[in-house]
TINU-78241 format. One line per field, with one value per residue: residue in three letters; z, y, x of N, C-alpha, C in turn. Coordinates in pm, whole numbers, plus 50000, padded with zeros to 5 digits. Each point is the difference from the previous one (the first is absolute). Example, Ala and Ser with C-alpha at 12.3 -4.5 7.8 and 13.67 -1.06 7.14 Angstrom:
<sites>
aa: [Ala; Ser]
n_pz: [50780; 49928]
n_py: [49431; 50105]
n_px: [51319; 49965]
ca_pz: [50000; 50006]
ca_py: [50119; 50119]
ca_px: [49911; 50082]
c_pz: [50000; 50073]
c_py: [50120; 50109]
c_px: [50090; 49923]
</sites>
This chain:
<sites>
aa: [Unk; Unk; Unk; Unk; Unk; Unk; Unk; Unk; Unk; Unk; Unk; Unk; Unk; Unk; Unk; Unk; Unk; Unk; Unk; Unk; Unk; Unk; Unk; Unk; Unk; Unk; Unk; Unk; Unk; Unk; Unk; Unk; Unk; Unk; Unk; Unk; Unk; Unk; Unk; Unk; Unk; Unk; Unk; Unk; Unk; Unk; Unk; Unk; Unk; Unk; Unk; Unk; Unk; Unk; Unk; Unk; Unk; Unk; Unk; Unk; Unk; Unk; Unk; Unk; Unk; Unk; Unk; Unk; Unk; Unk; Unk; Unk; Unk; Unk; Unk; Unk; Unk; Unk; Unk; Unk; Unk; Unk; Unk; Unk; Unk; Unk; Unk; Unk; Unk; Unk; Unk; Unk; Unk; Unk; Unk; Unk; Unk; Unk; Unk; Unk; Unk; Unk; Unk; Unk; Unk; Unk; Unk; Unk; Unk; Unk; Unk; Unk; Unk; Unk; Unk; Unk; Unk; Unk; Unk; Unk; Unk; Unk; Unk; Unk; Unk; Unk; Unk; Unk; Unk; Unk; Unk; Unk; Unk; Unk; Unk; Unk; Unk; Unk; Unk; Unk; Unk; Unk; Unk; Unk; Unk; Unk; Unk; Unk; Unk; Unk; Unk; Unk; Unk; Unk; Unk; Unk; Unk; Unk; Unk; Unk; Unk; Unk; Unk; Unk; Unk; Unk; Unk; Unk; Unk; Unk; Unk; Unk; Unk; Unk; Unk; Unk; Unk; Unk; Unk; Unk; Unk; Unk; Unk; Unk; Unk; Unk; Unk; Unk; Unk; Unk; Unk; Unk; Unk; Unk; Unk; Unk; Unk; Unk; Unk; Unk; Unk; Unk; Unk; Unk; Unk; Unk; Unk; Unk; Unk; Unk; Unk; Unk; Unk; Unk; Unk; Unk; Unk; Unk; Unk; Unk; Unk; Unk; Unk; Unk; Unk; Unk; Unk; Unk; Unk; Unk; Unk; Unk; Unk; Unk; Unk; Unk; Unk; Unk; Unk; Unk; Unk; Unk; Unk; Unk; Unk; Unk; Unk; Unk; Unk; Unk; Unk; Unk; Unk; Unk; Unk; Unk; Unk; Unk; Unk; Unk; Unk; Unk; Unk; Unk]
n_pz: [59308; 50054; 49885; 50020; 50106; 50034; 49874; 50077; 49920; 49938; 49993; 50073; 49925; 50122; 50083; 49937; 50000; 49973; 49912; 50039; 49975; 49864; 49954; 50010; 49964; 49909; 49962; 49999; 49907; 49981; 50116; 49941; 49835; 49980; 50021; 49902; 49949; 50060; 50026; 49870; 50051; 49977; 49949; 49991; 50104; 49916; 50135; 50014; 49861; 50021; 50164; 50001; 49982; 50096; 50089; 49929; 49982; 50059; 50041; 49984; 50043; 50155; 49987; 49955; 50073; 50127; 50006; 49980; 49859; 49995; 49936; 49937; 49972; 50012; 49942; 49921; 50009; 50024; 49932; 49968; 50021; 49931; 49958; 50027; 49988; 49921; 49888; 49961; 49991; 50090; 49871; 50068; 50016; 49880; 50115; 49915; 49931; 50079; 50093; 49871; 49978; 50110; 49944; 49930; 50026; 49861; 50043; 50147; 50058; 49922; 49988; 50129; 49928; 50078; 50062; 49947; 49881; 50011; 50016; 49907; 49904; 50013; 50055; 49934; 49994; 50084; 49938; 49870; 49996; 50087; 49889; 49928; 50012; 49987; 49938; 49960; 50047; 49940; 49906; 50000; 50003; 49908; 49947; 50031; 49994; 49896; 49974; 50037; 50000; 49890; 50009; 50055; 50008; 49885; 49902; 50072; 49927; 49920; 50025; 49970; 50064; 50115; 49917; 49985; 50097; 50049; 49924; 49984; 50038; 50016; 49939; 49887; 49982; 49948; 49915; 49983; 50030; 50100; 50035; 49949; 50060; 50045; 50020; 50008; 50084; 50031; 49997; 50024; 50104; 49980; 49906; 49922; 50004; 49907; 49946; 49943; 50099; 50055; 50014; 49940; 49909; 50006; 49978; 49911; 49968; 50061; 49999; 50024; 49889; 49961; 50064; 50048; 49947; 50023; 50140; 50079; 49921; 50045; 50132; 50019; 49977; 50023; 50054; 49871; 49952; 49878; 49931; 49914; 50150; 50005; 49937; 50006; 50137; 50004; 49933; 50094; 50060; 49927; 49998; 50171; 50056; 49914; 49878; 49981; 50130; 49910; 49988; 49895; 50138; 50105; 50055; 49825; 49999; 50129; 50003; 49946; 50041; 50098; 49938; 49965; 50140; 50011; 49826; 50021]
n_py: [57858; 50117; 50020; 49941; 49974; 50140; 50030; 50039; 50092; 50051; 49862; 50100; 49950; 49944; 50043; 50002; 50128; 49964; 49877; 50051; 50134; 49972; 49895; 50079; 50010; 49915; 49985; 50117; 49977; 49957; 50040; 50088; 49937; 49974; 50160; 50038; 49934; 50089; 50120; 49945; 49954; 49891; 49934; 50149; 50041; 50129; 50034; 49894; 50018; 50027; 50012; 49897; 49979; 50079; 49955; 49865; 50038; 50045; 49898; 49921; 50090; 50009; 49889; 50040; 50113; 49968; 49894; 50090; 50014; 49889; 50083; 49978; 49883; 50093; 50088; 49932; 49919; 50150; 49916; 49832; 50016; 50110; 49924; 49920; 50100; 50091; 49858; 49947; 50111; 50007; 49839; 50008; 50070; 49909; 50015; 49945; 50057; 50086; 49984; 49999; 50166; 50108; 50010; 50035; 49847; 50011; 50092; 49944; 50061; 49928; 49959; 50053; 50078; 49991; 50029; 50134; 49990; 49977; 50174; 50021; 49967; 49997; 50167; 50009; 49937; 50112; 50110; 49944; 49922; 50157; 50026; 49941; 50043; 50187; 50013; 49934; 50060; 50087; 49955; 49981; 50168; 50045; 49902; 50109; 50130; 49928; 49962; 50084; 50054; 49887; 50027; 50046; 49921; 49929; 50169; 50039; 49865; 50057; 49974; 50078; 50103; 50035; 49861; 49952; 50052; 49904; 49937; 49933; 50052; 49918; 49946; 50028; 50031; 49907; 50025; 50101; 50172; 49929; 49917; 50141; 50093; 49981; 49968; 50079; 50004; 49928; 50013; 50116; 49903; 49942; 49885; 50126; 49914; 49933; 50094; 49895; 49993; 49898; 50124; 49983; 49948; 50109; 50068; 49869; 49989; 50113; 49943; 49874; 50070; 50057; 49884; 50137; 50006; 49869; 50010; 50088; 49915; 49887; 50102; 50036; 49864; 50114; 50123; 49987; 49974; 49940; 50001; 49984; 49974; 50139; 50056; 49919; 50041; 50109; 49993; 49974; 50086; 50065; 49933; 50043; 50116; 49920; 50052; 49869; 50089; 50055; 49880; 49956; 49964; 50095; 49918; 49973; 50108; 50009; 49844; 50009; 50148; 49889; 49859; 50063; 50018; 49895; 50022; 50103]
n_px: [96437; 50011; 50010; 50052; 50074; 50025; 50028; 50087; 49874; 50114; 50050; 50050; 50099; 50074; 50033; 50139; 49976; 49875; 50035; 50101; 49884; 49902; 50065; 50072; 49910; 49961; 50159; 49959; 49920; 50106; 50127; 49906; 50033; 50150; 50016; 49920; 50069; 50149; 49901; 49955; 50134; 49957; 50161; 49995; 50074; 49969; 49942; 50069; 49958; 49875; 50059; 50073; 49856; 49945; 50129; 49992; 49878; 50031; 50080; 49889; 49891; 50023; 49991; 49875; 50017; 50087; 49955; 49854; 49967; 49885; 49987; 49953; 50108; 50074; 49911; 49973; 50115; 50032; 49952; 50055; 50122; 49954; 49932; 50107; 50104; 49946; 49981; 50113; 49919; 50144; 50038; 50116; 49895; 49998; 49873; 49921; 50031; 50043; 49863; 49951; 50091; 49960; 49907; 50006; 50039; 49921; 49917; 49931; 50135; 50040; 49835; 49990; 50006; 49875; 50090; 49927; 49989; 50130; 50021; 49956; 50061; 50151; 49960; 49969; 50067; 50086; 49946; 50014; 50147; 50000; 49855; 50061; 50121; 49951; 49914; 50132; 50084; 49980; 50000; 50149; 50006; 49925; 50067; 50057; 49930; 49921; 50102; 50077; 49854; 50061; 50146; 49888; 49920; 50012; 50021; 49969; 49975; 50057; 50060; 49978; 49859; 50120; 50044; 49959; 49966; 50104; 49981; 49845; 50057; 50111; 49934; 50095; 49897; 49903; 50091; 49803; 50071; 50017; 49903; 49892; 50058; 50054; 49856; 50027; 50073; 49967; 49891; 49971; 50065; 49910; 50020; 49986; 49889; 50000; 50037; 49997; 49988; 49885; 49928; 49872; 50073; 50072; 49891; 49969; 50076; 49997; 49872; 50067; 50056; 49897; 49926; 50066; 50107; 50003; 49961; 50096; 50102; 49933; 49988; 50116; 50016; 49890; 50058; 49965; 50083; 50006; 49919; 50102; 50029; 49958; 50023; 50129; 49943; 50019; 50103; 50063; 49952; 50058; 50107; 49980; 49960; 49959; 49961; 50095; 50099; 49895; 49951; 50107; 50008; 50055; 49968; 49925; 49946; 49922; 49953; 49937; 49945; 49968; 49969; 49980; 49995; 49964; 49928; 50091]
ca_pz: [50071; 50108; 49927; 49941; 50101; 50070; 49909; 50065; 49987; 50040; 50096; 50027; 50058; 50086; 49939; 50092; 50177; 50087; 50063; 50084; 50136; 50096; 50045; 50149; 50068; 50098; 50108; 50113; 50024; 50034; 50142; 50050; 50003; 50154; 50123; 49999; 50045; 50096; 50076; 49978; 50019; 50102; 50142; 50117; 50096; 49933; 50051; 50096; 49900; 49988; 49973; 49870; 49778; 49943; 50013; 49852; 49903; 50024; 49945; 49849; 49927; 49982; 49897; 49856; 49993; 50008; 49875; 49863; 49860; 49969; 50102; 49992; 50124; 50134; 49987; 50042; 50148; 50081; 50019; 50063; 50118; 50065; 50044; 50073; 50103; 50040; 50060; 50139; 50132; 50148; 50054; 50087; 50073; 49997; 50077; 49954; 49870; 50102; 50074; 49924; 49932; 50095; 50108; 49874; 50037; 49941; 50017; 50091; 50040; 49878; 49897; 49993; 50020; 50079; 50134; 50101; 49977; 50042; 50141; 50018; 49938; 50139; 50116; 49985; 49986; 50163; 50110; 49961; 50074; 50157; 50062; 49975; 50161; 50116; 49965; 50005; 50176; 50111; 49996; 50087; 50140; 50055; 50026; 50116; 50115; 50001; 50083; 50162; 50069; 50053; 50079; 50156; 50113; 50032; 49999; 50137; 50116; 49946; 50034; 49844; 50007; 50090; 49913; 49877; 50017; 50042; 49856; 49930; 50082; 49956; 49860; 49917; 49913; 49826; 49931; 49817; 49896; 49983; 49928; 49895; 49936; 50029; 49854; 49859; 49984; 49952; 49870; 49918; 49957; 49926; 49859; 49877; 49857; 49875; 49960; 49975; 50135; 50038; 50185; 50113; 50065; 50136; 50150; 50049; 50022; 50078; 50121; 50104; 50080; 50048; 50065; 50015; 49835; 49889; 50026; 49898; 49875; 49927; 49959; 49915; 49883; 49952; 49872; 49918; 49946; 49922; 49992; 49880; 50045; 49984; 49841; 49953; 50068; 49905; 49853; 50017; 50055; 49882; 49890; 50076; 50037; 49903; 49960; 50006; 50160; 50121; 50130; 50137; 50106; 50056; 50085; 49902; 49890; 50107; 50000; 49856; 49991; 50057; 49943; 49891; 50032; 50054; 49957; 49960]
ca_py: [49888; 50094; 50091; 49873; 49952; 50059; 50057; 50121; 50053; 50105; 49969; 49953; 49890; 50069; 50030; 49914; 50027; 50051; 49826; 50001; 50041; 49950; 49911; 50063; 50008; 49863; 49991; 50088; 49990; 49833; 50005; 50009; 49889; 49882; 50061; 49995; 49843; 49920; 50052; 49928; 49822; 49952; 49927; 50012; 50148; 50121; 50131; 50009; 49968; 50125; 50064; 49951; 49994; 50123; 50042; 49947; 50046; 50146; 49945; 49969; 50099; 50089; 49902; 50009; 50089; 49991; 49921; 50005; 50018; 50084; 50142; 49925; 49917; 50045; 50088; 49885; 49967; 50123; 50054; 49909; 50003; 50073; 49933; 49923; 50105; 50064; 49911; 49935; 50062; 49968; 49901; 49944; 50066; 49914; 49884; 49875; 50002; 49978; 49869; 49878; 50016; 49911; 49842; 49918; 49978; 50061; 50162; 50079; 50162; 50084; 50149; 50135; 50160; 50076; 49952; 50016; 49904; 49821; 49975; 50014; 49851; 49893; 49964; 49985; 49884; 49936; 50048; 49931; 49933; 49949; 49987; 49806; 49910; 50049; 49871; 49879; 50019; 49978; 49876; 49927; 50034; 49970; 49847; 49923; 50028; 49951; 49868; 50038; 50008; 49838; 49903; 50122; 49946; 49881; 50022; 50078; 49932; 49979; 49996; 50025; 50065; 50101; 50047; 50055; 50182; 50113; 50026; 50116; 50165; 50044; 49966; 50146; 50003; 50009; 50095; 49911; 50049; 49928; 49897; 50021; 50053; 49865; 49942; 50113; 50014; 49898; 50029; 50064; 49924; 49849; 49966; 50028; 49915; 50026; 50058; 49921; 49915; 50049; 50054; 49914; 49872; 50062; 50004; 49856; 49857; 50083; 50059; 49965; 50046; 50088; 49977; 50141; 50099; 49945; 49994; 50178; 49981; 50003; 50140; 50140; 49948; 49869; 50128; 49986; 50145; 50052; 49975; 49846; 49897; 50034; 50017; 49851; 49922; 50094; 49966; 49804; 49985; 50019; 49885; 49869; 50074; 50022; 49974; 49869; 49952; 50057; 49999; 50021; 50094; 50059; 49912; 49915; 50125; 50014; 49938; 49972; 50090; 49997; 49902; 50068; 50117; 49928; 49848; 49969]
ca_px: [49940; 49939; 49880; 49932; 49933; 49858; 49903; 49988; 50091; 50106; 50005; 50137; 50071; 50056; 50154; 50078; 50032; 49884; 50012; 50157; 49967; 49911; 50134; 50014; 49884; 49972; 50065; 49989; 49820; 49996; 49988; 49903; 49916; 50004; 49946; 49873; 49990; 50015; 49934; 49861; 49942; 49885; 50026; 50061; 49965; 50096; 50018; 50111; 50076; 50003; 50145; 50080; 50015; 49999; 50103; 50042; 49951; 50095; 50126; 50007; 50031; 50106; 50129; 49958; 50004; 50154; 50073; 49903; 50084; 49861; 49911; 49868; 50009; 50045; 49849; 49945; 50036; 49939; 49862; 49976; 50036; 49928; 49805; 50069; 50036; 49893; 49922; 50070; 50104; 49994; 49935; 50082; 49945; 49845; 50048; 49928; 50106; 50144; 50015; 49958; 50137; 50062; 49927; 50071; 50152; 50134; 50028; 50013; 49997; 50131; 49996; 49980; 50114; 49987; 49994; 49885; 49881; 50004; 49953; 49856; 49900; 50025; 49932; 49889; 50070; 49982; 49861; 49912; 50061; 50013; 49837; 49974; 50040; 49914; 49892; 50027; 49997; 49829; 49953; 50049; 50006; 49871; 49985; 50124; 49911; 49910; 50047; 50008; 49893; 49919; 50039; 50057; 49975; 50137; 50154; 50023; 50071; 50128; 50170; 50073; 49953; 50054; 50131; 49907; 49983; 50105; 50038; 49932; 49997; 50072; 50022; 49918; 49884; 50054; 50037; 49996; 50049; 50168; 49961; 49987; 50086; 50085; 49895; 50007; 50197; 50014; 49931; 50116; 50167; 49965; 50111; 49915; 49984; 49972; 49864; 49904; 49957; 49856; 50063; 49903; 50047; 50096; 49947; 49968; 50124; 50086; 49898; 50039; 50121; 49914; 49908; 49894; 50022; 49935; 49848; 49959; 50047; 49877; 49891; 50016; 50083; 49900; 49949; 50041; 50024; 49914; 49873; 49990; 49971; 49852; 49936; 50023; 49917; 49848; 49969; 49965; 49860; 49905; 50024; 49933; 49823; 49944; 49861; 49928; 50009; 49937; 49975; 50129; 50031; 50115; 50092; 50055; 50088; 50109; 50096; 50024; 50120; 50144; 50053; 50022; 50064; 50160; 50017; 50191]
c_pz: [50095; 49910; 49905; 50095; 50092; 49906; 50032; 49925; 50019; 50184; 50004; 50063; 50113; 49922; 50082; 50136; 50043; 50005; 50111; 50131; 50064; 50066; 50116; 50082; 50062; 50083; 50119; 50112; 50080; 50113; 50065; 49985; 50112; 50134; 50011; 49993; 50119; 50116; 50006; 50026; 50117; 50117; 50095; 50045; 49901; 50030; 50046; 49876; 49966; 49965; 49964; 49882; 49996; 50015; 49903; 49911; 49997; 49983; 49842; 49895; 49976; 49948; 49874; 49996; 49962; 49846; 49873; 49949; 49908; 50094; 49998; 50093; 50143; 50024; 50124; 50127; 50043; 50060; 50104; 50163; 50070; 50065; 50052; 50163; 50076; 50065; 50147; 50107; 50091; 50080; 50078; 50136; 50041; 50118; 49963; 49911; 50054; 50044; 49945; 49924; 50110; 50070; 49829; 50042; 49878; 49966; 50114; 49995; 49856; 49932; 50061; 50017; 50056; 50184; 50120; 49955; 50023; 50202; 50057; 50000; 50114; 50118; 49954; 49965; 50112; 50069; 49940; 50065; 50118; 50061; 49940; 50123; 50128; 50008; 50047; 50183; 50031; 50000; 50070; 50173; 50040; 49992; 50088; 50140; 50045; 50038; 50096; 50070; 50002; 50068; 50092; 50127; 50020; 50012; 50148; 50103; 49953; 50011; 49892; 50021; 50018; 49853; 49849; 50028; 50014; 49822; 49930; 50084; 49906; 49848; 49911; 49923; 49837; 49972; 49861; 49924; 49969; 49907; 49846; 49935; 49987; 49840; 49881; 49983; 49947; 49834; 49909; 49982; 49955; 49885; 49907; 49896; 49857; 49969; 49908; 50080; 49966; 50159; 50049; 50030; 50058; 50102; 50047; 50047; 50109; 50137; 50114; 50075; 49986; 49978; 49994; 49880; 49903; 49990; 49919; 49877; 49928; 50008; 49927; 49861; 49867; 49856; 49861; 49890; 49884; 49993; 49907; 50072; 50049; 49869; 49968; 50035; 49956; 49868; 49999; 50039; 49866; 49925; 50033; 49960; 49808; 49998; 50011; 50122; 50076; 50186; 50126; 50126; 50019; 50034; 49924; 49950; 50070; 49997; 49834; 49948; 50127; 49948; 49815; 50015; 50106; 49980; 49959; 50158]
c_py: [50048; 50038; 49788; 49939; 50042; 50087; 50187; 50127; 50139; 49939; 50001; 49953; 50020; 50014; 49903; 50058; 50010; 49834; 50029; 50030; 49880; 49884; 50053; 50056; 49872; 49963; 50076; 49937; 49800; 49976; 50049; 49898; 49908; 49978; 49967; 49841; 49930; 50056; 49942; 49857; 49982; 49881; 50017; 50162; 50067; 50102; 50006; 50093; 50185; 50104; 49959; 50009; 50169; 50088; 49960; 50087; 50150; 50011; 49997; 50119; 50098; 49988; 50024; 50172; 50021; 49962; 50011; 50048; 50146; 50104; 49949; 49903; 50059; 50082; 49860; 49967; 50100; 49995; 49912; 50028; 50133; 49957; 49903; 50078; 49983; 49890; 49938; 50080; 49911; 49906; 49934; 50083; 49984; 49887; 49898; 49940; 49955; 49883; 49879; 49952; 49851; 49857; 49890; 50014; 49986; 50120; 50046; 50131; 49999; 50032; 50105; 50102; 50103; 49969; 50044; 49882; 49856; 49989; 50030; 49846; 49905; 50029; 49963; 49815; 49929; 50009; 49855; 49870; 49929; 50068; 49845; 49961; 50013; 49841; 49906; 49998; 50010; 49884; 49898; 49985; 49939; 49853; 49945; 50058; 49895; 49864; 50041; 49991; 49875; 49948; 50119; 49910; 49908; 50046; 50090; 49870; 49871; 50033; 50096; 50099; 50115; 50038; 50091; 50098; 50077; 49987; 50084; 50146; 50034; 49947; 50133; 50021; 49993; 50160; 49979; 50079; 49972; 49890; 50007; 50046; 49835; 49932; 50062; 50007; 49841; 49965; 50086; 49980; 49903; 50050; 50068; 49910; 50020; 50099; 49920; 49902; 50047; 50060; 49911; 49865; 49972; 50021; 49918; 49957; 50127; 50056; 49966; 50078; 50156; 50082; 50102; 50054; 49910; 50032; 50148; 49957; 49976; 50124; 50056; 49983; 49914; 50068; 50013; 50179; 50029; 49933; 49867; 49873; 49958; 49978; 49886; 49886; 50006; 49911; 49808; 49988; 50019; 49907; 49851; 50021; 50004; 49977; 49898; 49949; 50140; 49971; 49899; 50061; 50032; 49921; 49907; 50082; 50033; 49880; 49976; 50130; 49967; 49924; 50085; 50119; 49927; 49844; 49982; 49987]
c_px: [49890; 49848; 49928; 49947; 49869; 49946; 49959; 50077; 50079; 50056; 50188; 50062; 50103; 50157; 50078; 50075; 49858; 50042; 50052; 49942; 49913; 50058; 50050; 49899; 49968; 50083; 50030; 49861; 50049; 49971; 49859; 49897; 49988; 50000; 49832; 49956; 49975; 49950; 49859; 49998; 49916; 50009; 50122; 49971; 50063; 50010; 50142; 50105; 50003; 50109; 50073; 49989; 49993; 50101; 50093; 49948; 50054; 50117; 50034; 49945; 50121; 50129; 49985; 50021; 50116; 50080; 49956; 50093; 49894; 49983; 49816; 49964; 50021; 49900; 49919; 50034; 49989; 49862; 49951; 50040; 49964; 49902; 50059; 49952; 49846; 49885; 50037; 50109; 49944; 49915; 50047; 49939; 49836; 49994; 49976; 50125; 50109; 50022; 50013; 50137; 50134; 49987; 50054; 50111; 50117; 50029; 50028; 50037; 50088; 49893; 49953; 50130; 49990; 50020; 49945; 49845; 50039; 50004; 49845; 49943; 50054; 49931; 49834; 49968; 50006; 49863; 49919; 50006; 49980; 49865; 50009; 50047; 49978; 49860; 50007; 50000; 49877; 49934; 50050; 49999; 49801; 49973; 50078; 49949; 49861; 50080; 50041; 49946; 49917; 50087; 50102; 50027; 50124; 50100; 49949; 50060; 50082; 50160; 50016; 49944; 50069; 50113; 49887; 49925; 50127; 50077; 49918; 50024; 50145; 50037; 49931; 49904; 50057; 49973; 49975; 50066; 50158; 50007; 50001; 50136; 50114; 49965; 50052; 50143; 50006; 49941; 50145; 50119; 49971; 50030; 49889; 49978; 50021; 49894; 49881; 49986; 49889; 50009; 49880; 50081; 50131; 49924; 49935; 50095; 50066; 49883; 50055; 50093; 49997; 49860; 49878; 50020; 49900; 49838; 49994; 49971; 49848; 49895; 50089; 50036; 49882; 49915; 50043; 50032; 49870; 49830; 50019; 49966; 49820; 49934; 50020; 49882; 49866; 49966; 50035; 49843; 49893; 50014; 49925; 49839; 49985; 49843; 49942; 50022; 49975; 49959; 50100; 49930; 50066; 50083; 50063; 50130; 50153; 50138; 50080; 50121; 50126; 50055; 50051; 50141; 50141; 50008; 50168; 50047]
</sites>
């Protein structure tokens, strides 16, 4: 069927253990497929995903080592989880990566295994934290100074004057790194979602109730892992900018790839 069909010839045919391998080949080769899937979508954050799929993906070779049958196959998975190794050392040590790991509230700290790097990423968490709420005070303190100073005159002769210095002296200055930390113990005993929750819309329906993690949540959480969500954009733009709409402007091209790009 092999020599009628492509006309090729001294062309041989495979054998029935080179079928078997390659069969176990694909199924070895699957999990990466869908790893590689699900690292390329385009409506939602996948950096957070990083260490997880690649800590799966190590798992799962080494399951194929363990349990191979094939020495060929197991050649293979060797090889994989070597460049595993070697690509993704010590991303639980990445700060961008980390943070993004944790600030996804259905991973938070269970996926990292390392507990010097989940204490890296929490203080760095806090430092991020409590310069938002550091902010927020100043601001407050500087609109609450600028009303002080319009209405000085009434409160100096006011009944109330002598009790409200002798409180502000002894009442305690906010504390933003208490604050933060407080922010974050809470974050982390909160209930772990479904892992197919969308996390942007946990952190909608959950800003209120905290407030500073969410604001981080949009800088650090905004980076996408691979380039497909680029190239994708790249090539809707070509399908728009043809020969016969050359002269589209920018600003046509511009709205037309957003309505194209979150017409679901």
């Amino acid at each position: 069927m092999v020599y009628a069909n492509l006309h090729v010839p001294n062309t041989e045919m495979l054998t029935e253990e080179e079928w078997r391998i390659a069969q176990e080949i694909c199924y070895l080769l699957r999990p990466f497929e869908e790893a590689t899937r699900e690292m390329s979508g385009e409506q939602y954050f996948t950096a957070s995903k990083i260490i997880p799929v690649s800590q799966g993906s190590k798992r799962v070779t080494q399951t194929a080592i363990t349990e191979g049958k094939v020495m060929s196959i197991q050649y293979v998975a060797q090889i994989l989880l070597d460049q595993l190794k070697t690509r993704y050392n010590k991303l639980e040590f990445s700060g961008s990566i980390a943070s993004c790991s944790f600030l996804d509230p259905r991973f938070k700290q269970h996926v990292f295994t390392d507990s010097n790097a989940l204490q890296i990423v929490q203080k760095d968490i806090t430092a991020g934290v409590t310069e938002n709420i550091l902010k927020k005070l100043t601001q407050a303190v500087s609109q609450t100074t600028v009303l002080q100073s319009n209405i000085a005159d009434i409160a100096s002769h006011s009944y109330w004057t002598v009790f409200d210095n002798k409180v502000s002296n002894i009442l305690p200055p906010s504390n933003a790194k208490a604050s933060a930390i407080l922010e974050i113990q809470r974050y982390i005993s909160d209930t772990v979602p479904d892992r197919r929750v969308d996390p942007l819309l946990w952190w909608k329906n959950n800003e209120h109730i905290y407030p500073n993690l969410a604001e981080l949540v949009q800088i650090r959480c905004c980076m996408i892992t691979t380039s497909v969500p680029c190239e994708s954009l790249f090539s809707k733009a070509g399908m728009i900018i043809t020969e016969r709409r050359s002269r589209l402007s920018h600003q046509t091209v511009n709205k037309l790839l957003f309505l194209k790009y979150n017409k679901n």
